[in-house]
PAZAPA-4460 file (N, C-alpha, C; in steps of 0.05 Angstrom, whole numbers, plus 32768, in hexadecimal, padded with zeros to 4 digits):
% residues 266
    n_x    n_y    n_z   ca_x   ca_y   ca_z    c_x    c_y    c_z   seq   type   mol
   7FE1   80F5   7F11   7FCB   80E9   7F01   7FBC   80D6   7F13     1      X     A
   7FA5   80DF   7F13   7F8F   80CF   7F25   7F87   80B3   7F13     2      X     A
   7F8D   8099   7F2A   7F8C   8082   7F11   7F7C   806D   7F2E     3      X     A
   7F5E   8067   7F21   7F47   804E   7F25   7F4B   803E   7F0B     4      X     A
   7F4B   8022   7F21   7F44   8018   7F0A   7F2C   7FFC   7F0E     5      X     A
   7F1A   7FF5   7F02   7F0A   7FEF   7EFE   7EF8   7FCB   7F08     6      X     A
   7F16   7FBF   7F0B   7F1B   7FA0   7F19   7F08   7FA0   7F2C     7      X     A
   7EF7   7F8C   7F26   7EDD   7F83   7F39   7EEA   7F7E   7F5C     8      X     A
   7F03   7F6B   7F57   7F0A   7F5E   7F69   7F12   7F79   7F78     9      X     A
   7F22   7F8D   7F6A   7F32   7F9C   7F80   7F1A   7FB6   7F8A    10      X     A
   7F05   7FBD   7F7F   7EF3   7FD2   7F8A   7EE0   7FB9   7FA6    11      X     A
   7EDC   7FA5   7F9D   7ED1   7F8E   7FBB   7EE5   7F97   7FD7    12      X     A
   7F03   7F94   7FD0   7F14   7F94   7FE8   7F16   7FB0   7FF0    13      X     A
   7F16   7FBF   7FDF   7F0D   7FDF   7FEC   7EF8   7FE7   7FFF    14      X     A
   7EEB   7FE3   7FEF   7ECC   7FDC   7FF7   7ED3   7FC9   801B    15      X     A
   7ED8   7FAA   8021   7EDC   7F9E   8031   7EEE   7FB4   8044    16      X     A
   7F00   7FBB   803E   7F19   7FCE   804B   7F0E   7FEA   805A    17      X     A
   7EF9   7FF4   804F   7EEC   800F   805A   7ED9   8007   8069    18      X     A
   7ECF   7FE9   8062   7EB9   7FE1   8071   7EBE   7FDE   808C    19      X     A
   7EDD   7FCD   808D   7EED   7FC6   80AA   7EF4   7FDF   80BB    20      X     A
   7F03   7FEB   80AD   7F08   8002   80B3   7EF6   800F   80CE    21      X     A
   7EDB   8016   80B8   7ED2   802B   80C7   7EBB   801A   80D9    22      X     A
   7EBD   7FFD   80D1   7EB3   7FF0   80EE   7EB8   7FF5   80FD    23      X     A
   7ED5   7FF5   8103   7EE2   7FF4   8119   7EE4   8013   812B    24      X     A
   7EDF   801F   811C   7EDD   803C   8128   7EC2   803A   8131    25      X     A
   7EB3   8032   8128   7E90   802D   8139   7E98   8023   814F    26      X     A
   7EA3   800C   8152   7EA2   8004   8168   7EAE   800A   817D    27      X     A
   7ECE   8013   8173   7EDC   8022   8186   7EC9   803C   8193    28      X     A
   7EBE   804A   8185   7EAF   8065   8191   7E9E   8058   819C    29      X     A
   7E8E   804F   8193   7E72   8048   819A   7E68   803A   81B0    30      X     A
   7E7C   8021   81AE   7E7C   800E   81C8   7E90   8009   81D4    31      X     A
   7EA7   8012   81CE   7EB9   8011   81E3   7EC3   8027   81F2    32      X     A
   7EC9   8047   81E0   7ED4   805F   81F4   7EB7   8066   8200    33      X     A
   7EA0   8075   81EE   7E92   8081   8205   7E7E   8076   8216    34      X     A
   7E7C   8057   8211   7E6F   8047   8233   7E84   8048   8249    35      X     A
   7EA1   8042   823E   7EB6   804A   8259   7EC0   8064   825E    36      X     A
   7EC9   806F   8243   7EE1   807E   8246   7ECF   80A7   8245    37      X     A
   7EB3   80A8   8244   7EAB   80BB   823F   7EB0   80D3   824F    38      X     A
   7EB0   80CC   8273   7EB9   80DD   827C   7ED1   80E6   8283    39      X     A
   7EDD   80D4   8277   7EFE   80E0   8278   7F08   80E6   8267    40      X     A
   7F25   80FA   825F   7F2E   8105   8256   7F35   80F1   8243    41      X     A
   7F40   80D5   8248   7F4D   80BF   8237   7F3F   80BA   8224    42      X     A
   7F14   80BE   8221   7F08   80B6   8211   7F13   80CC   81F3    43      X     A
   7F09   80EC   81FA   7F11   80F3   81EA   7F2F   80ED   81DE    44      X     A
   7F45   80EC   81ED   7F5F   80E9   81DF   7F63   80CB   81CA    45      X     A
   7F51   80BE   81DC   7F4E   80A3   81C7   7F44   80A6   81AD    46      X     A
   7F28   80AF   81A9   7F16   80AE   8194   7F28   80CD   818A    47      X     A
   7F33   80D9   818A   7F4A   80EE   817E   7F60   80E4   8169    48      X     A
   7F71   80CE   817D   7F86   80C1   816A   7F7A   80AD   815C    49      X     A
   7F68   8099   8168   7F58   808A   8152   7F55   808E   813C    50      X     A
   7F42   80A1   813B   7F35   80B2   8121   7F49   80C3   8110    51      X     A
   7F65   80C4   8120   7F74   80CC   810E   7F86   80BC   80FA    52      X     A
   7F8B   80A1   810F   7F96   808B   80FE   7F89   8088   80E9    53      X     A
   7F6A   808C   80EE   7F58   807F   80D1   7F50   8093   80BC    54      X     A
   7F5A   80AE   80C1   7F62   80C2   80B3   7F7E   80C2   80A3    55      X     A
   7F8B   80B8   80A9   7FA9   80B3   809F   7FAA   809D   8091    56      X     A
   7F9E   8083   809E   7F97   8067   808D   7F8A   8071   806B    57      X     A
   7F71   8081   8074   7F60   8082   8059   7F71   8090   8048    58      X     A
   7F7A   80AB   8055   7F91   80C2   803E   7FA9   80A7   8032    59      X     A
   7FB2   8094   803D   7FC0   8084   803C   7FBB   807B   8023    60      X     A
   7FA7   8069   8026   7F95   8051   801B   7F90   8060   7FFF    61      X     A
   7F81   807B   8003   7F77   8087   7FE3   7F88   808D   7FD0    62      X     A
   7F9D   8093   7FDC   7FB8   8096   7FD2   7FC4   8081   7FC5    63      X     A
   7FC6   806A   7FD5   7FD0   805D   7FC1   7FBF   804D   7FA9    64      X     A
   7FA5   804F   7FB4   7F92   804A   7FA1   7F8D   805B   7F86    65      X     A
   7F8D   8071   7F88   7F8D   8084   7F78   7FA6   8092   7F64    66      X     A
   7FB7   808C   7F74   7FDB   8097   7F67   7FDF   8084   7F4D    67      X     A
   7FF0   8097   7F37   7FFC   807C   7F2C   8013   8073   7F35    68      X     A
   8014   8062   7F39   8029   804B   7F3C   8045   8048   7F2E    69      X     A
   8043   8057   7F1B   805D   805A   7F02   8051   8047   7EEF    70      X     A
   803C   8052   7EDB   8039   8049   7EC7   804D   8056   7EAE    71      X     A
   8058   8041   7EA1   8058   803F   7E87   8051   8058   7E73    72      X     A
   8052   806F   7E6B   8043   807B   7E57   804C   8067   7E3B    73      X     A
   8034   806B   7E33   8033   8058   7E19   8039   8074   7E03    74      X     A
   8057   8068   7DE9   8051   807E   7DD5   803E   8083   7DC0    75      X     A
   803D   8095   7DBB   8031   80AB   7DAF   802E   80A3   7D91    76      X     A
   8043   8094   7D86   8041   8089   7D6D   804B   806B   7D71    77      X     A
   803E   8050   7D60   8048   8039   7D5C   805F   8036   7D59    78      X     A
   806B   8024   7D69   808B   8020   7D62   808D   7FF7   7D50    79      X     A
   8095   7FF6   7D41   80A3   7FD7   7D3A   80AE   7FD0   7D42    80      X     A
   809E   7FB3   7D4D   80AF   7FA6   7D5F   80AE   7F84   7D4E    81      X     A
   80A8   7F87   7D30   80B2   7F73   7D22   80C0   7F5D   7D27    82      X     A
   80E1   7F6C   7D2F   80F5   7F5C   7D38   80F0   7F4B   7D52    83      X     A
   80E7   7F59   7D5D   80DD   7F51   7D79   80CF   7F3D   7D72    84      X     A
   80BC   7F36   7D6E   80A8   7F26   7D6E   80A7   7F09   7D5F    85      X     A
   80C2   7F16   7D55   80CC   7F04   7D3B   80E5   7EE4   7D48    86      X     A
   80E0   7EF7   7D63   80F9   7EEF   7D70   810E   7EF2   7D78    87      X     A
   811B   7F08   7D66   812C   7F0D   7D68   8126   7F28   7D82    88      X     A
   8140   7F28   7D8C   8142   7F3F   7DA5   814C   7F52   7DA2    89      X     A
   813C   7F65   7DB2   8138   7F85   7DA2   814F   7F85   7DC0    90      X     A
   8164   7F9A   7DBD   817B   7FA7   7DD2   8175   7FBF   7DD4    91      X     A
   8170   7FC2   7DED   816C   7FE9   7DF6   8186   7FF2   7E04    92      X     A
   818A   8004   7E03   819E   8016   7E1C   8198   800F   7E35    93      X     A
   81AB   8009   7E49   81A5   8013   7E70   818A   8000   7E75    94      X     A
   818A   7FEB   7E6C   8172   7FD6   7E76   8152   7FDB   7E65    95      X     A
   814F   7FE9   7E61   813A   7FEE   7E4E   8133   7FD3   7E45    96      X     A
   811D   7FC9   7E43   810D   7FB2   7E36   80F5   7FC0   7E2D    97      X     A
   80ED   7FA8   7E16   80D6   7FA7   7E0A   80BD   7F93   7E1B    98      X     A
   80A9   7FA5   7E15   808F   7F8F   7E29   8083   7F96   7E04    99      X     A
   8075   7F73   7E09   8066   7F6B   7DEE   804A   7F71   7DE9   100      X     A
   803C   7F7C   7E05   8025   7F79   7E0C   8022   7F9A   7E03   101      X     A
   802E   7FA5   7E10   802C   7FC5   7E04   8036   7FCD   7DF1   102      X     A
   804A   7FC4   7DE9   805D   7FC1   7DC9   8068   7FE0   7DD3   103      X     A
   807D   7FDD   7DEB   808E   7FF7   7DE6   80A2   7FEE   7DFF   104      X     A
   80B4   8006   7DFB   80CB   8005   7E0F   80BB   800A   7E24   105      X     A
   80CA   7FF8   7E3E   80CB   8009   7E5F   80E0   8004   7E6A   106      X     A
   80DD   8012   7E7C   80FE   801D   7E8D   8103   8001   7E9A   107      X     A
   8126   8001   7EAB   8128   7FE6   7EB3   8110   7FE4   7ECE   108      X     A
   8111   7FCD   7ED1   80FE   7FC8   7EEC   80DD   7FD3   7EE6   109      X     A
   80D6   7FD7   7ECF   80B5   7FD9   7EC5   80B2   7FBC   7EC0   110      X     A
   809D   7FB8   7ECE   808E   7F9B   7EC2   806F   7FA4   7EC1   111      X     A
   8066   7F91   7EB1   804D   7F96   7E9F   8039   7F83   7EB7   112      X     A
   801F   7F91   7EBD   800F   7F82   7ECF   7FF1   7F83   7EBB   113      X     A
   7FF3   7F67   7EC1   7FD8   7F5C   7EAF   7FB7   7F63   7EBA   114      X     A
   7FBC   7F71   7ED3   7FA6   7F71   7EDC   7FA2   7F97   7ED6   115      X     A
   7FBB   7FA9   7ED6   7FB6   7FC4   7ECE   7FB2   7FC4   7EAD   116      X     A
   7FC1   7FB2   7EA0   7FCA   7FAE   7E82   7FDE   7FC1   7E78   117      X     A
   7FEE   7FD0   7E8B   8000   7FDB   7E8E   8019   7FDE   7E98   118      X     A
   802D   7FE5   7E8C   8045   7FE5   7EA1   8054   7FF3   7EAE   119      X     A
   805B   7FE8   7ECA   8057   7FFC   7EDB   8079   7FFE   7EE8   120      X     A
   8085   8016   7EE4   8099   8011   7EF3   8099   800C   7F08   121      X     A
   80B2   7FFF   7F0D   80C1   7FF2   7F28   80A2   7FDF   7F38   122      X     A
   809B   7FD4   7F2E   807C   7FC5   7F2E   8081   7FAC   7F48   123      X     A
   8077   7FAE   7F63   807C   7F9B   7F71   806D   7F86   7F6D   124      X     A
   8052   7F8E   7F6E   8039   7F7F   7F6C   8024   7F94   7F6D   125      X     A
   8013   7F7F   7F5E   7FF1   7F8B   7F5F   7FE5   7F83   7F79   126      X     A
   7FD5   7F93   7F80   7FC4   7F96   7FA0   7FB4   7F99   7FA0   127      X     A
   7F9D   7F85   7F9F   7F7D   7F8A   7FA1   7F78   7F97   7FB3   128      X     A
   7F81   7F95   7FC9   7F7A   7FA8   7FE2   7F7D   7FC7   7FD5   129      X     A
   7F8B   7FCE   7FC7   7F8B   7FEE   7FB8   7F86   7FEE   7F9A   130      X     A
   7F7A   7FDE   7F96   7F70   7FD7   7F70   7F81   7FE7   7F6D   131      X     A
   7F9F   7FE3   7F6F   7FB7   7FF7   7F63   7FD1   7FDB   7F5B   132      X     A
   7FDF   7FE1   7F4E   7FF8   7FD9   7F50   800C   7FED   7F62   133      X     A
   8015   7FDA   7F72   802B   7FE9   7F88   8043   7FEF   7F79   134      X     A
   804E   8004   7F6D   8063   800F   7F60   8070   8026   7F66   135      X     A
   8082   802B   7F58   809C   8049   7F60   808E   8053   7F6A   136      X     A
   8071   805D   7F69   8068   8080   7F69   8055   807A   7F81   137      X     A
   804F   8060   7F88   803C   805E   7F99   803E   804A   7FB7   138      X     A
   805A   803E   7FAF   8067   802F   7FBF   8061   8036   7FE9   139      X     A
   8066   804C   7FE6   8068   805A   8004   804D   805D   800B   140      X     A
   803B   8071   8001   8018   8072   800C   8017   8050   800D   141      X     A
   8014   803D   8005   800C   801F   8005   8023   8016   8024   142      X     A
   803D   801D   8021   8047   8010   803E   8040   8028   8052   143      X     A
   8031   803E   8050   8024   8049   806A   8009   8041   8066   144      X     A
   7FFF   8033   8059   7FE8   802C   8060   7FE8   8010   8063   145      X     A
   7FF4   8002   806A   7FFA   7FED   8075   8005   7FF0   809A   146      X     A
   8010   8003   809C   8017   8016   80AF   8007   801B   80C2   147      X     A
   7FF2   8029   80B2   7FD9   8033   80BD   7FC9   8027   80CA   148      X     A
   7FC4   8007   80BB   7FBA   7FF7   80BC   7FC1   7FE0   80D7   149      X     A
   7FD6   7FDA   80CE   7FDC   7FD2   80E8   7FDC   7FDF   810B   150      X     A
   7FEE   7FF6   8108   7FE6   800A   811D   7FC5   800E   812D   151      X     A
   7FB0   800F   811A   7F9F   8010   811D   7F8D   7FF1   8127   152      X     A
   7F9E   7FDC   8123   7F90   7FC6   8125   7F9A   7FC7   8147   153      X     A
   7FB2   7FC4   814D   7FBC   7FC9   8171   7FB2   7FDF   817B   154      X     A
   7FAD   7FF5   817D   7F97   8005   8181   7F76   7FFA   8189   155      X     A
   7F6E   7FF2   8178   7F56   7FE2   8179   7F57   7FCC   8192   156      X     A
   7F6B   7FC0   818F   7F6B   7FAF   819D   7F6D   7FAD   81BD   157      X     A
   7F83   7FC7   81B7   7F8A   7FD6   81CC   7F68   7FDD   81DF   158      X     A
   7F68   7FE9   81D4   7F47   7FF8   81DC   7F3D   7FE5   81E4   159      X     A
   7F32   7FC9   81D8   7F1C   7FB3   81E6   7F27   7FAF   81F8   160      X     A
   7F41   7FA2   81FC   7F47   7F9A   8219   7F45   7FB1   8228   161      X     A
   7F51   7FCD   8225   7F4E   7FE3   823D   7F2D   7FEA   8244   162      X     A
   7F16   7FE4   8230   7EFA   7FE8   8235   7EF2   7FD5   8247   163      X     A
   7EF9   7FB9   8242   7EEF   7FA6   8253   7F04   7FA9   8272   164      X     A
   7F15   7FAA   8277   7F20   7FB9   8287   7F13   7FCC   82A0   165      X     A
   7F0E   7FDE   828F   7F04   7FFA   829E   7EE8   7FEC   82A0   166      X     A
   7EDA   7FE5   8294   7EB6   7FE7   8299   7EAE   7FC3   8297   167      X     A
   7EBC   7FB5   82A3   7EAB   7F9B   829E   7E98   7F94   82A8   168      X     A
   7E83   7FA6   82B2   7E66   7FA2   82B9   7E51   7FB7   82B2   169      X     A
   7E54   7FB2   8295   7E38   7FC5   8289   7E21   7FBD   8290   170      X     A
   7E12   7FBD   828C   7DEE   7FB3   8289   7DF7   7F96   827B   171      X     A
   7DE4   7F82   827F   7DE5   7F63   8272   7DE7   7F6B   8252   172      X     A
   7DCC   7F7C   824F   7DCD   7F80   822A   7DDF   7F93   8224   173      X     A
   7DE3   7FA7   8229   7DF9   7FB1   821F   7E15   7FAC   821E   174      X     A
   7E1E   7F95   822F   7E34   7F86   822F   7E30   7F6C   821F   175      X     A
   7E1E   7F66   8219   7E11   7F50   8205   7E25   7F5C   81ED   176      X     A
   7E18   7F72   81EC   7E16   7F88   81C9   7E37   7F8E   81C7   177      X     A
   7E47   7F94   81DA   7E6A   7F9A   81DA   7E74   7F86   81E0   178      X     A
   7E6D   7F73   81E6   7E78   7F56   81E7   7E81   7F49   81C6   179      X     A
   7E65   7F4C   81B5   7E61   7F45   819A   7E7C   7F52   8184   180      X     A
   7E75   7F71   818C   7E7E   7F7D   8179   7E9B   7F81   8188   181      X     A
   7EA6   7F80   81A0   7EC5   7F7B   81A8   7ED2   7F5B   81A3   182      X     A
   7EBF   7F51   81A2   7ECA   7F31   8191   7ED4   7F33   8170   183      X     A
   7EC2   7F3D   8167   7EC2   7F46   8143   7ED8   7F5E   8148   184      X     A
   7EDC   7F72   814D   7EF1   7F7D   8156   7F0F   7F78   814F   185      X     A
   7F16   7F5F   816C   7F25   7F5B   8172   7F32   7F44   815D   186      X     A
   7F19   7F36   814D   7F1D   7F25   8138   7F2E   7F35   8118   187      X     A
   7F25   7F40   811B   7F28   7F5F   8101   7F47   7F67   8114   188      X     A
   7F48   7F73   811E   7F62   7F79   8127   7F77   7F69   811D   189      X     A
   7F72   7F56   8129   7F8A   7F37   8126   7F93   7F33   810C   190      X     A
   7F77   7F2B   80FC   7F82   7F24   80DE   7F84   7F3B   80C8   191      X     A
   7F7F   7F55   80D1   7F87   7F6B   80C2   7FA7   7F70   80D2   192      X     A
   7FA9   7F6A   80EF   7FC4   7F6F   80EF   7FD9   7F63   80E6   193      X     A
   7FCF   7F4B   80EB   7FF2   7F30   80E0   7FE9   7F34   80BB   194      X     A
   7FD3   7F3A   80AF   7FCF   7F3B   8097   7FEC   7F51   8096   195      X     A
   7FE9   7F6A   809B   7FF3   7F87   8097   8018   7F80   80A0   196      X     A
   801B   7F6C   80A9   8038   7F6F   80B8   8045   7F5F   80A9   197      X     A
   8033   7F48   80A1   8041   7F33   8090   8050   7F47   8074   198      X     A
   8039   7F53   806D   8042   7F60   804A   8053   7F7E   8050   199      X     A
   804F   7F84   806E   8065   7F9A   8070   807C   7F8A   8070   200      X     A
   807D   7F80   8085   809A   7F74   8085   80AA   7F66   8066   201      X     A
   8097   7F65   8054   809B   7F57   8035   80A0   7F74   802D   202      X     A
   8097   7F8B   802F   809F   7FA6   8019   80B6   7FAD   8032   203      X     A
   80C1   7FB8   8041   80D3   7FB7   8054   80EB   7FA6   8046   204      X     A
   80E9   7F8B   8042   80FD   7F77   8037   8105   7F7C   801A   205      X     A
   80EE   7F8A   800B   80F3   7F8C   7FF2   80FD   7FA4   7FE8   206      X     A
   80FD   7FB7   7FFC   810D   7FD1   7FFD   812A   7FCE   8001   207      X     A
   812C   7FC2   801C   814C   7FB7   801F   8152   7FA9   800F   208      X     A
   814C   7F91   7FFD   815C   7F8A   7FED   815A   7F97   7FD4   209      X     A
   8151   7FAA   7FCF   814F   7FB5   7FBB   813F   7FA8   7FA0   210      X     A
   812B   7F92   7FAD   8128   7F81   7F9A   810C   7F7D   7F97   211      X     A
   80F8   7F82   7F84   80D4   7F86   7F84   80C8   7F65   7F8C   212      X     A
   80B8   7F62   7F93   80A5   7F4B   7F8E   80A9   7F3A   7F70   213      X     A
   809D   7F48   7F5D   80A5   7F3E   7F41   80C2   7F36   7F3B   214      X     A
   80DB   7F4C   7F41   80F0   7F40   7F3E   80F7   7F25   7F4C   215      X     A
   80EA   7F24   7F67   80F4   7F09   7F6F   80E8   7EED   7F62   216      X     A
   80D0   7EEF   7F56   80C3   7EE3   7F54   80D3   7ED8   7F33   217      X     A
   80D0   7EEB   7F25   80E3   7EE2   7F08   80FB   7EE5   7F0A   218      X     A
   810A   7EF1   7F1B   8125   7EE0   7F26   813A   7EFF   7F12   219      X     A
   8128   7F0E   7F12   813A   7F20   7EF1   8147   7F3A   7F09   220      X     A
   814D   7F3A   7F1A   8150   7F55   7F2A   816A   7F5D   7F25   221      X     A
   8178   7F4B   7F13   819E   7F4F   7F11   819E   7F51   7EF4   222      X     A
   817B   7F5E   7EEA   8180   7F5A   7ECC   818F   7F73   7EBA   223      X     A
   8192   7F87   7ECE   819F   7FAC   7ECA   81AC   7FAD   7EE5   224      X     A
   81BD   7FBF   7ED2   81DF   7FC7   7EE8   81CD   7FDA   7EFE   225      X     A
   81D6   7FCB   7F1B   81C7   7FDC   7F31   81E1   7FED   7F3E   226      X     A
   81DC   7FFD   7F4D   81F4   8004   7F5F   81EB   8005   7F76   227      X     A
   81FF   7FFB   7F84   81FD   7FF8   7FA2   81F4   8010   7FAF   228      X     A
   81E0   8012   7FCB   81CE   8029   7FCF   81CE   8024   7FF1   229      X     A
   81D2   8039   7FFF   81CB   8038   8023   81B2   802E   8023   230      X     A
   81AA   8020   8039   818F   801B   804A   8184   803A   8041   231      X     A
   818D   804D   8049   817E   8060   8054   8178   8071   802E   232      X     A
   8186   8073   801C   8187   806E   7FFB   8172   8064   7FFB   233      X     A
   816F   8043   7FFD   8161   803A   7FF2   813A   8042   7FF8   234      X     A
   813E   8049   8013   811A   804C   8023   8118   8069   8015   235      X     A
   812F   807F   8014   8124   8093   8008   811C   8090   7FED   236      X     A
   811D   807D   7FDA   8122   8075   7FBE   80F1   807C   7FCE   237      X     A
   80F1   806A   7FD7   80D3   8064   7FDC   80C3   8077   7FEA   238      X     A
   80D1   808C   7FFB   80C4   809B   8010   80CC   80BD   800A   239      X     A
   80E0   80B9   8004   80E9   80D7   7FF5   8106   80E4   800B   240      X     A
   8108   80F6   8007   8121   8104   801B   8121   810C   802F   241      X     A
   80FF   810D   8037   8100   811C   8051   8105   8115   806C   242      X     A
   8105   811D   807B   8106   8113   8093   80FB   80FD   809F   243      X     A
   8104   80DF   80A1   80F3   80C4   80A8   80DA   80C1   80B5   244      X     A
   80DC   80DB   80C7   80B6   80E7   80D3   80A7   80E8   80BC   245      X     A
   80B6   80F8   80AC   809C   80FD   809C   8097   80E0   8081   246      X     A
   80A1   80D0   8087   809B   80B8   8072   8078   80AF   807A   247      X     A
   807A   80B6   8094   805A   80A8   8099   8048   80B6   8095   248      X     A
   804F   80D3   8089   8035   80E6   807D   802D   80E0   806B   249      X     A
   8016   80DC   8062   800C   80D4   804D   8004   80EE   803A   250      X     A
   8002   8100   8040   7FFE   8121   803D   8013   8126   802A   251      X     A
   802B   811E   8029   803D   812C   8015   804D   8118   800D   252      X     A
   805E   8117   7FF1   806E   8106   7FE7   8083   8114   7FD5   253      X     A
   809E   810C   7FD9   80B3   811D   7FD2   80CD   810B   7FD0   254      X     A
   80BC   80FB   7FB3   80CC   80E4   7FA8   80E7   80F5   7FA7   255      X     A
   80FE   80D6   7FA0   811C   80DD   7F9C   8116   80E2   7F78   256      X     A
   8122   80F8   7F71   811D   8100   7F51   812A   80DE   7F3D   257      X     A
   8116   80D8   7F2D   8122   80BF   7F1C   8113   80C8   7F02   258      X     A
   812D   80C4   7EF3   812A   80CD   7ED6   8124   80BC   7ECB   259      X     A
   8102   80C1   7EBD   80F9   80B1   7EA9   8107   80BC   7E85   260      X     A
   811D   809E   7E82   811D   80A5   7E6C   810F   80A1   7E56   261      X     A
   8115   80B7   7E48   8105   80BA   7E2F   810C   80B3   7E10   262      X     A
   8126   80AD   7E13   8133   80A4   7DF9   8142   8084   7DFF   263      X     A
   813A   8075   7DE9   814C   805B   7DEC   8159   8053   7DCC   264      X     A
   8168   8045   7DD0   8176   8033   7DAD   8172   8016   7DA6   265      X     A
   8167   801C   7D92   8169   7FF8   7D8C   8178   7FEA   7D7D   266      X     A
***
């Protein structure tokens, strides 16, 4: 199910994100491989993997922008939740709770996000950077595109210093003009990189402990019987079965099967 959604704030950071993006590919082609690197073999192989990182970033990026996340299906008929509201506490089977906002069951580890107005399983956080909530179904495209992102920022970086390197005596103006735009560059690099490492290393942590953003935050992560799970369990839980190569494809996904249940008791 293809899911946009409409948040001013999060279509701006998209918008900002493609804008950086494909700056940086201007400049890399434009002013840094083919004033140095044109007659050599290294230009093409550069502007090759470049352009492929930023091929893999965007498949990345749309993905998780576009995926659902593990929403909630809302039922089909009104349920009473009287008691509920009354105060008294409604008991489900296997962790099951009630969210008040949707007035229905979700599975354990669904929390309700105010900014989708929905709830989303296993719900880490909402991400303006992907006007998405990062959840079960979308978890992995969002940490390869963080991936991507970073990769691509040392790359970049990579490149200005090897341009100025190889060619540091262009013409006055045209070294004026790669001067400018390898400064802005190298600025974009930096704070898209430590941006991208900081919040990997935060989904990375929150995989191993088996524990979301939201859970830490409301403290409820011991609120349903968990069972103990391998390192290597738990990343497939997010990336799927296949072969650890292929976690960084953004091309295919081949979640671990999790049964949405369908029946609960009150």
């Amino acid at each position: 199910m293809v899911v946009f959604r409409g948040d001013p704030c999060g279509v701006i950071c998209i918008l900002i994100t493609y804008t950086a993006v494909f700056y940086a590919d201007y400049v890399v082609v434009r002013h840094l491989v083919i004033p140095t690197m044109a007659e050599s073999m290294w230009g093409a192989v550069n502007v090759v993997f470049f352009n492929l990182i930023v091929f893999l970033l965007t498949v990345s990026h749309l993905r998780a922008v576009l995926s659902d996340p593990g929403i909630v299906p809302l039922p089909s008929t009104s349920m009473d939740f009287s008691d509920h509201h009354a105060g008294n506490p409604v008991q489900s089977k296997d962790g099951w709770t009630v969210c008040i906002k949707c007035e229905t069951y979700r599975p354990p580890r669904a929390h309700h996000c105010r900014v989708c107005r929905q709830c989303i399983r296993r719900m880490d956080h909402h991400c303006p950077w992907i006007n998405n909530c990062v959840g079960e179904f979308n978890q992995k495209f969002f940490i390869q595109f963080l991936f991507y992102v970073g990769l691509l920022s040392v790359y970049a970086f990579g490149l200005t210093i090897a341009a100025w390197i190889i060619d540091p005596g262009s013409p006055k103006e045209l070294k004026h003009t790669k001067l400018i735009h390898s400064v802005i560059l190298v600025i974009e690099s930096i704070l898209f990189g430590l941006f991208v490492v900081a919040i990997g290393c935060d989904q990375i942590s929150s995989i191993l402990n088996d524990e979301t953003l939201v859970e830490q935050v409301k403290k409820d992560s011991n609120s349903y019987k968990r069972q103990p799970k391998s390192r290597m369990a738990l990343f497939q839980e997010v990336f799927g079965r296949g072969h650890p190569l292929s976690w960084l494809c953004p091309l295919q996904f081949n979640p671990v099967n999790r049964q949405l249940q369908s029946s609960f008791e009150v």
